[in-house]
MMTF fields as JSON, N, C-alpha, C and O atoms, coordinates in Angstrom:
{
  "mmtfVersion": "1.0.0",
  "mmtfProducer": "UNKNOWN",
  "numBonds": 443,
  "numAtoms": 444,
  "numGroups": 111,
  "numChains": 1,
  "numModels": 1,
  "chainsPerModel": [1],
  "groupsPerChain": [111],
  "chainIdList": ["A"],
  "bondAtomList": [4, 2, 8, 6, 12, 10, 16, 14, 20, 18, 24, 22, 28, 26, 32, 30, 36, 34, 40, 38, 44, 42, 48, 46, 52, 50, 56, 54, 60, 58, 64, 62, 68, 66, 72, 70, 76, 74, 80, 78, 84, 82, 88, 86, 92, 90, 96, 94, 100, 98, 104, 102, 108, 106, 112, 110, 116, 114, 120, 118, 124, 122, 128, 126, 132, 130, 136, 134, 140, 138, 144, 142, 148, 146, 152, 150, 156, 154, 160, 158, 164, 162, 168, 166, 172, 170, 176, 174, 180, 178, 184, 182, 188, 186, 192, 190, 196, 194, 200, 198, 204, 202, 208, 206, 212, 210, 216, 214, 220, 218, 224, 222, 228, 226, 232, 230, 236, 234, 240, 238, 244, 242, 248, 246, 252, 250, 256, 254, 260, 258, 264, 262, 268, 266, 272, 270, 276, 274, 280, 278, 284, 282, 288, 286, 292, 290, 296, 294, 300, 298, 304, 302, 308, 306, 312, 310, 316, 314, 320, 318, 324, 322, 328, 326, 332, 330, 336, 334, 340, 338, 344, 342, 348, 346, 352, 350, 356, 354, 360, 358, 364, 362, 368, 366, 372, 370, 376, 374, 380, 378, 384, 382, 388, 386, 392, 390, 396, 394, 400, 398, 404, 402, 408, 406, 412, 410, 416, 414, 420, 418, 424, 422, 428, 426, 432, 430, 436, 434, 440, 438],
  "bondOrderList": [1, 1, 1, 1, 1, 1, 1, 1, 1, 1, 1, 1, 1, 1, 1, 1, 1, 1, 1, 1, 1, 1, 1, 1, 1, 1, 1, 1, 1, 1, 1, 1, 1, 1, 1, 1, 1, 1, 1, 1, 1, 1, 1, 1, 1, 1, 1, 1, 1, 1, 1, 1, 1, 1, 1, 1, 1, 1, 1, 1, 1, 1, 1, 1, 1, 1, 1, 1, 1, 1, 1, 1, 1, 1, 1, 1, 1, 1, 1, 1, 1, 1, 1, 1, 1, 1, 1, 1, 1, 1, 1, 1, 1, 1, 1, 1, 1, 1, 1, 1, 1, 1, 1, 1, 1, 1, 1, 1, 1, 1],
  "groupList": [{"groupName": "UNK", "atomNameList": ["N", "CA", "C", "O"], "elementList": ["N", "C", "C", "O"], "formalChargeList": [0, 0, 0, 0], "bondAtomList": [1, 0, 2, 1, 3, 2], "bondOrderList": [1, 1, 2], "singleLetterCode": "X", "chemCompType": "L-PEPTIDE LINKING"}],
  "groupTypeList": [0, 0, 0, 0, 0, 0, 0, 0, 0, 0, 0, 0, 0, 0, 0, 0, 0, 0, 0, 0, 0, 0, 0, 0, 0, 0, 0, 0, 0, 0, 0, 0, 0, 0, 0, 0, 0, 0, 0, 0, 0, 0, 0, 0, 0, 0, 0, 0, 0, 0, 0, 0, 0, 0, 0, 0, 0, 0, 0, 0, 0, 0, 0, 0, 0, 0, 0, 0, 0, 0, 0, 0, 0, 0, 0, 0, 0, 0, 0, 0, 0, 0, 0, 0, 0, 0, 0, 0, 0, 0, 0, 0, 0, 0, 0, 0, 0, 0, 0, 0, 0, 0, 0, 0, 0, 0, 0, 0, 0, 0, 0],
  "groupIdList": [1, 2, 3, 4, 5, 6, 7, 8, 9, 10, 11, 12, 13, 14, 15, 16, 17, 18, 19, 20, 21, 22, 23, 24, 25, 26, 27, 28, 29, 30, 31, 32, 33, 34, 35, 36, 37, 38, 39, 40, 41, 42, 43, 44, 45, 46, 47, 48, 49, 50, 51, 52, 53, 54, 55, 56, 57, 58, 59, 60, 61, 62, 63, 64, 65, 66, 67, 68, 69, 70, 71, 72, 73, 74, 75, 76, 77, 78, 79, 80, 81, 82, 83, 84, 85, 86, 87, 88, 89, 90, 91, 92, 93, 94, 95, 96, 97, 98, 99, 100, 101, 102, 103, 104, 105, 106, 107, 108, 109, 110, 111],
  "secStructList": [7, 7, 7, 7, 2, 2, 2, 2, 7, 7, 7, 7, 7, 7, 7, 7, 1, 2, 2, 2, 2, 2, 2, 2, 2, 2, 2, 2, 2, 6, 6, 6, 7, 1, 7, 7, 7, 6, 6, 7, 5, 6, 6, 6, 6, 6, 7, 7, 6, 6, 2, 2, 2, 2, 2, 2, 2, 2, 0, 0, 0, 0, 0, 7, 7, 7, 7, 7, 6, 6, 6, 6, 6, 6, 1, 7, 5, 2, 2, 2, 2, 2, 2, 2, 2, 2, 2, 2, 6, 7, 4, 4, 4, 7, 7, 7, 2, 2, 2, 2, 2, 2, 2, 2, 2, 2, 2, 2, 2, 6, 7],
  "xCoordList": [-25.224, -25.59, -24.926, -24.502, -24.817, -24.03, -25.183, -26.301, -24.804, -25.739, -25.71, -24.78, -27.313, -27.547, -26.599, -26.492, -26.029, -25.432, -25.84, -25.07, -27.43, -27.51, -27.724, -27.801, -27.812, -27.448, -26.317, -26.172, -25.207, -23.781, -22.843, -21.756, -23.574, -22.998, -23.685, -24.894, -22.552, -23.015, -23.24, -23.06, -23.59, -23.419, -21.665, -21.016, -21.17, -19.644, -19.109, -19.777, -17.846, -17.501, -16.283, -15.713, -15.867, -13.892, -13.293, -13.701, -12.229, -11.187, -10.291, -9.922, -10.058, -9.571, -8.099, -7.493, -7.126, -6.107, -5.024, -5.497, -3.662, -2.731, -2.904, -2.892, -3.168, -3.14, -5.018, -5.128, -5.824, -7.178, -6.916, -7.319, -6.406, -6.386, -5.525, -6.283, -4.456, -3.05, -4.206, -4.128, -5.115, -5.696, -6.413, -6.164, -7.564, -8.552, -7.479, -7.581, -6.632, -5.593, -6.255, -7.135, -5.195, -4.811, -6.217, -6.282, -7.423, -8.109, -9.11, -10.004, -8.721, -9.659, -8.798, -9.414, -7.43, -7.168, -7.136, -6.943, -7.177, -7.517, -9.015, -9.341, -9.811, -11.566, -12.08, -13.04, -10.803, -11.52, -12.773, -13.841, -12.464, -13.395, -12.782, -11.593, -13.948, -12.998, -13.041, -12.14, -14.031, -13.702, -13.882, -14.739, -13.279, -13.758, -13.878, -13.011, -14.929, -15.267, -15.121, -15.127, -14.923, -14.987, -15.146, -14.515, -16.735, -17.884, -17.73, -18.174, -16.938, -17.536, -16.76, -15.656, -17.758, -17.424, -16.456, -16.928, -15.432, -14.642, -15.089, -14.609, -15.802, -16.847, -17.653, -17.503, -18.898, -19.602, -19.283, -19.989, -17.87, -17.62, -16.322, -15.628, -16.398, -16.832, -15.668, -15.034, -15.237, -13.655, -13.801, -14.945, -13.095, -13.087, -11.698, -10.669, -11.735, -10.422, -9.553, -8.815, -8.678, -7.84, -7.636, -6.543, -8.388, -8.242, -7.703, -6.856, -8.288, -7.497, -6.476, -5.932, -5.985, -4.731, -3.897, -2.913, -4.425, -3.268, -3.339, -2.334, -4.263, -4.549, -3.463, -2.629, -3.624, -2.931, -1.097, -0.501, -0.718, 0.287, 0.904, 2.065, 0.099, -0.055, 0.451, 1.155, -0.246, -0.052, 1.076, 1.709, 1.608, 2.881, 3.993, 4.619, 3.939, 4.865, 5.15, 6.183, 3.902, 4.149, 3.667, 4.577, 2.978, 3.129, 4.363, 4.797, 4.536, 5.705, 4.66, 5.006, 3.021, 2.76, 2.169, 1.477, 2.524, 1.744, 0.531, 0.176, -0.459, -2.03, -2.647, -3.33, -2.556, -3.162, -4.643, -5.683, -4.47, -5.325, -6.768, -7.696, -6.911, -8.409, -8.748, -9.887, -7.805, -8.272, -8.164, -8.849, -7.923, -8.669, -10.148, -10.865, -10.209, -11.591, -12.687, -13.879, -12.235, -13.113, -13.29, -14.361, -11.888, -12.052, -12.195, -11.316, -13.674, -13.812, -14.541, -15.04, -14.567, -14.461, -13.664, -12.934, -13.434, -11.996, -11.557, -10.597, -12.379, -12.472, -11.766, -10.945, -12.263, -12.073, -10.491, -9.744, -10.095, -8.939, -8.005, -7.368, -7.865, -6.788, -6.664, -5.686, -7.797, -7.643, -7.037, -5.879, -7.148, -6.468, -4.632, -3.579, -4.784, -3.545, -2.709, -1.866, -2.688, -2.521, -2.565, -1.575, -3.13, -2.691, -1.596, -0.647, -1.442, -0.653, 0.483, 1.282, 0.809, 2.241, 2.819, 3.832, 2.591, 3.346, 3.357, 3.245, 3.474, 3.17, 4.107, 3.5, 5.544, 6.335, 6.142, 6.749, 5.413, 4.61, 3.693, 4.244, 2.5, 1.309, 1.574, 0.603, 2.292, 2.197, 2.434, 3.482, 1.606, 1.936, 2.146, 3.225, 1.405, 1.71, 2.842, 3.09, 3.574, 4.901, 6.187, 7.136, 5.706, 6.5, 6.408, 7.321, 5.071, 4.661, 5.414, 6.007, 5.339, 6.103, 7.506, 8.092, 7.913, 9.77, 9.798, 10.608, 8.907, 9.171, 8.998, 9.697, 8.289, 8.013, 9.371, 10.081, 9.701, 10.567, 12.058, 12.816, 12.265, 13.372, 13.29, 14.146, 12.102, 11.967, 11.902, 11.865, 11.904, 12.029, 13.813, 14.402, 14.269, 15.659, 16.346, 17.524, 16.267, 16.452, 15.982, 16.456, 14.938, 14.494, 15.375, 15.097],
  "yCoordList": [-17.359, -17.505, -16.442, -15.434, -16.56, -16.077, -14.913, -15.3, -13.457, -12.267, -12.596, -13.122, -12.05, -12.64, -10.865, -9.747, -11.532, -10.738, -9.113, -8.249, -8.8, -7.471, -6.999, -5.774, -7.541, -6.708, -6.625, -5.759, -7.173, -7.143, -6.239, -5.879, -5.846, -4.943, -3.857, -3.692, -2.916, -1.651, -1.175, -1.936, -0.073, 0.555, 0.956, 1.552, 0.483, 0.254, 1.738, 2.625, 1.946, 3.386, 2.739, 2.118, 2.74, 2.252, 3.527, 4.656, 2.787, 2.869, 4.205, 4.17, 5.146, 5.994, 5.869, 5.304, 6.477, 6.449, 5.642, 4.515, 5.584, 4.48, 3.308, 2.1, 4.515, 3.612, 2.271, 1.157, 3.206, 2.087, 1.238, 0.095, 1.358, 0.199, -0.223, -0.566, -0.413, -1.589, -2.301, -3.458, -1.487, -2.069, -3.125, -4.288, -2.749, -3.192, -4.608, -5.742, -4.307, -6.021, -6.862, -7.718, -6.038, -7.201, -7.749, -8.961, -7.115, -7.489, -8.519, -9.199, -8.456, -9.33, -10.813, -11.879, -10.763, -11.985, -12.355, -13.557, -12.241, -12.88, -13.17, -13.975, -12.662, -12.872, -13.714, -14.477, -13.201, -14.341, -13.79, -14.398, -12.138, -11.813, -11.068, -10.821, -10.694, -9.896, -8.631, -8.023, -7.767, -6.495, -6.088, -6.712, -5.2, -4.114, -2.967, -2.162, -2.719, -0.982, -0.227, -0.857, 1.544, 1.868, 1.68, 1.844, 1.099, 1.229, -0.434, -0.868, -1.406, -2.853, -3.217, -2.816, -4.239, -4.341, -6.111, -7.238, -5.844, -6.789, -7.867, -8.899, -8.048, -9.058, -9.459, -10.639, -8.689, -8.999, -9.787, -10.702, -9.256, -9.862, -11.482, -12.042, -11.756, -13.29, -13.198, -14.246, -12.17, -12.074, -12.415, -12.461, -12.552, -13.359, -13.701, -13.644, -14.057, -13.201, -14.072, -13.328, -15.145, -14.951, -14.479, -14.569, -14.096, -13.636, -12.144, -11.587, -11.297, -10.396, -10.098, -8.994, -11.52, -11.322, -11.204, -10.471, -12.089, -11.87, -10.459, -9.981, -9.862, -8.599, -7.672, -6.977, -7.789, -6.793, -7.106, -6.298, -8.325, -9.103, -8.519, -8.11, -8.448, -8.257, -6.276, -5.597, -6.005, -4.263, -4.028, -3.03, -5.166, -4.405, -4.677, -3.796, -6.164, -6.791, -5.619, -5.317, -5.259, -4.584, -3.227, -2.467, -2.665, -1.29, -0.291, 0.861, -1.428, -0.864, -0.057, 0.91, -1.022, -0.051, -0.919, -1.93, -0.406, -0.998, -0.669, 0.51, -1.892, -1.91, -2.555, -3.562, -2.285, -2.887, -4.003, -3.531, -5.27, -5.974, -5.861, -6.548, -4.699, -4.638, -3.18, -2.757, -2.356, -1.28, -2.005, -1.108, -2.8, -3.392, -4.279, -4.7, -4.329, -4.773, -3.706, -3.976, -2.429, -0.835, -0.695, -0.604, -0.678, 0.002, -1.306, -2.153, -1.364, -3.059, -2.56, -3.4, -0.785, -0.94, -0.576, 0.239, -0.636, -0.266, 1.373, 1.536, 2.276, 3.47, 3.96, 4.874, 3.137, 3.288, 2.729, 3.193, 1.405, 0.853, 2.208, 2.755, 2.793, 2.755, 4.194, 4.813, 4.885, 6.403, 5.432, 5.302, 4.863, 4.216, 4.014, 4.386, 3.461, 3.137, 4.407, 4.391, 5.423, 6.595, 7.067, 6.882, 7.335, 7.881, 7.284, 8.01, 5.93, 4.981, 5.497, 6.06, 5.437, 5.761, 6.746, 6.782, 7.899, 8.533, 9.895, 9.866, 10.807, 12.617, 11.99, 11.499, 11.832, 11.808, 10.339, 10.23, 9.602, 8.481, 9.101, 9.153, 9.724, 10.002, 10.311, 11.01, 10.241, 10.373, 9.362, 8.845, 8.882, 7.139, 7.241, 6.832, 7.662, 7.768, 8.262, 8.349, 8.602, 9.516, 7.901, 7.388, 7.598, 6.061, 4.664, 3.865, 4.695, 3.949, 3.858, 2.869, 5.442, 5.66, 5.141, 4.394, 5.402, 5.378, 3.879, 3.456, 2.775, 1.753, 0.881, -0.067, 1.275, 0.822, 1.282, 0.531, 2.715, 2.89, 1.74, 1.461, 1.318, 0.852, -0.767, -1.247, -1.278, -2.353, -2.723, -3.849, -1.524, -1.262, -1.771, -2.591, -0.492, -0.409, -1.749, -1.563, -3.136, -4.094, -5.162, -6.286, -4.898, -5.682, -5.794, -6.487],
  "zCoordList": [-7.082, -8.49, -9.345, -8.78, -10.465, -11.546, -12.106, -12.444, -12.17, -12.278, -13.784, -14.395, -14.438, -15.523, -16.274, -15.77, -17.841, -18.102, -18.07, -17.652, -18.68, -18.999, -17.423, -17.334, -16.449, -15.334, -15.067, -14.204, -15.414, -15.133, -15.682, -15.23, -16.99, -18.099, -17.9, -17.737, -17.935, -17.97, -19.31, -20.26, -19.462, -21.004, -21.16, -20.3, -22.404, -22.627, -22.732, -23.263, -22.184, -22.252, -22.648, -21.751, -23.535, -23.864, -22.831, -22.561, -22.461, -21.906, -22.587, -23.761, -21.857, -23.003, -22.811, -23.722, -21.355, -21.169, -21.39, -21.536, -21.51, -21.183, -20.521, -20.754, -19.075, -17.694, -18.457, -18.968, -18.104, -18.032, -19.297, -19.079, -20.507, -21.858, -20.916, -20.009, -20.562, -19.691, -18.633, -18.222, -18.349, -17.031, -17.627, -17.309, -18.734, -19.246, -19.912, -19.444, -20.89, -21.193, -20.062, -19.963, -19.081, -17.59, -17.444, -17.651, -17.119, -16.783, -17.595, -17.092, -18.991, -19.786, -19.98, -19.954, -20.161, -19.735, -18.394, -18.579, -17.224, -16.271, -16.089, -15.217, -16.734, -16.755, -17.765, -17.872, -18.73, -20.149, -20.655, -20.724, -21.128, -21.654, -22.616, -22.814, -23.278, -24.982, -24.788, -25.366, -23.958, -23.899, -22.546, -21.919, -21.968, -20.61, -20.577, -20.917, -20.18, -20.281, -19.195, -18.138, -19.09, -17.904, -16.412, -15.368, -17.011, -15.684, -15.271, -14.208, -16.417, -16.005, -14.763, -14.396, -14.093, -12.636, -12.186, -12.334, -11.787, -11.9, -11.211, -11.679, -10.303, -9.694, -10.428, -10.745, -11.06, -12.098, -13.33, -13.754, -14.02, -14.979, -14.62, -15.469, -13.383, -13.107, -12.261, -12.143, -11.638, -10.757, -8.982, -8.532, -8.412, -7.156, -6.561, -7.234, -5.272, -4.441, -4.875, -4.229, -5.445, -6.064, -7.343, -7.903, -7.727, -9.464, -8.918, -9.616, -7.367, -6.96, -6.598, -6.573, -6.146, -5.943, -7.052, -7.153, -8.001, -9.431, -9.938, -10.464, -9.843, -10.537, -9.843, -10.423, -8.684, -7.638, -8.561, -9.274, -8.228, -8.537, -9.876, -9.832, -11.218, -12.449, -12.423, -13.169, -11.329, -11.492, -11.114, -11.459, -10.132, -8.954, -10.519, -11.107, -10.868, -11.928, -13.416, -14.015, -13.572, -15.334, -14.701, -15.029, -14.156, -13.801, -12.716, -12.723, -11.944, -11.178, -9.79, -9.111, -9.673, -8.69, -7.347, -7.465, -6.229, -5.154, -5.093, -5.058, -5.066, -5.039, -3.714, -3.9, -2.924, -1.352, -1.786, -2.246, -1.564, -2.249, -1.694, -2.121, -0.449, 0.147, -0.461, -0.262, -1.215, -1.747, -3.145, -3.636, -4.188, -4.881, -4.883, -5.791, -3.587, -3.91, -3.588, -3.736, -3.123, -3.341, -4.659, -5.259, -5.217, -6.63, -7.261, -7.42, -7.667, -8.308, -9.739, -10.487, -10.134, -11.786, -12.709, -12.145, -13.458, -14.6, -13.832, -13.078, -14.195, -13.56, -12.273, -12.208, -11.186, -9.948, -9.672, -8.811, -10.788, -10.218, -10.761, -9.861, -12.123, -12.542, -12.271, -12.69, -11.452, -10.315, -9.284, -9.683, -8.448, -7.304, -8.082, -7.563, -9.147, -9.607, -9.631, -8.735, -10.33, -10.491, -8.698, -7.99, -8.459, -6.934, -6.577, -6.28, -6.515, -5.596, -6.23, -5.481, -7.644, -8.174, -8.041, -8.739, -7.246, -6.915, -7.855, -9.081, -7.249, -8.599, -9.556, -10.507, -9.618, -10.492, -11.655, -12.721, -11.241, -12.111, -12.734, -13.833, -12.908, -13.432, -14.719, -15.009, -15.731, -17.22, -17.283, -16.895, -17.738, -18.307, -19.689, -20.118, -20.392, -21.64, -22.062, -23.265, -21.234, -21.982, -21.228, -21.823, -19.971, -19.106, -20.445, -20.648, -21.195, -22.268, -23.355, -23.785, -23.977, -24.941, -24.556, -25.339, -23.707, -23.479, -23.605, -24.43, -22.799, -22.691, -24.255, -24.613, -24.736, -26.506, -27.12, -27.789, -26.805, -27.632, -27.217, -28.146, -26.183, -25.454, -26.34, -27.083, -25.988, -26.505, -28.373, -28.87, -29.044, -30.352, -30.61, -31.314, -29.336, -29.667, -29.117, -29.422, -28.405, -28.525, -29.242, -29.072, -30.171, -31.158, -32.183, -33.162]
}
């Protein structure tokens, strides 16, 4: 059965970083929901093992990172994935925001 919402929802913490808003996108269009917060739990908010696989799929494609699809289903909240994400990428990956910036700016300069 389908968990009734206010147990499913946590209290909303927005997303502060690069990495978790990129995460939180990915994750609201594949859920079909309008927002994701920190703590919200990717099972809860209606996800299931292929929607994991795309997710995994979605990170390797636009993040550039390997996500082992049974350590995505550990890290099953915004929080947990996008510390797993960040580990996985490697020391010389971990500024995203500065990997972000460059890539906006790149795509400016072919616009």
């Amino acid at each position: 059965p389908k968990p009734e919402l206010g147990q499913s929802r946590r209290e909303f913490v927005a997303p502060q970083s690069e990495l978790e808003q990129r995460l939180a996108g990915i994750w609201q269009e594949l859920l079909k929901v309008e927002q994701v917060g920190l703590h919200d739990n990717f099972f809860e908010l209606g996800g299931h093992s292929l929607l994991v696989v795309r997710l995994v799929s979605r990170i390797k494609t636009e993040l550039y990172v390997e996500v082992p699809i049974q350590d995505a289903y550990l890290a099953d909240d915004l929080g947990a994935l996008a510390a797993l994400v960040a580990r996985n990428a490697g020391p010389a990956e971990h500024d995203y925001d500065a990997i972000f910036d460059a890539l906006d700016e790149l795509e400016a300069f072919d616009a």
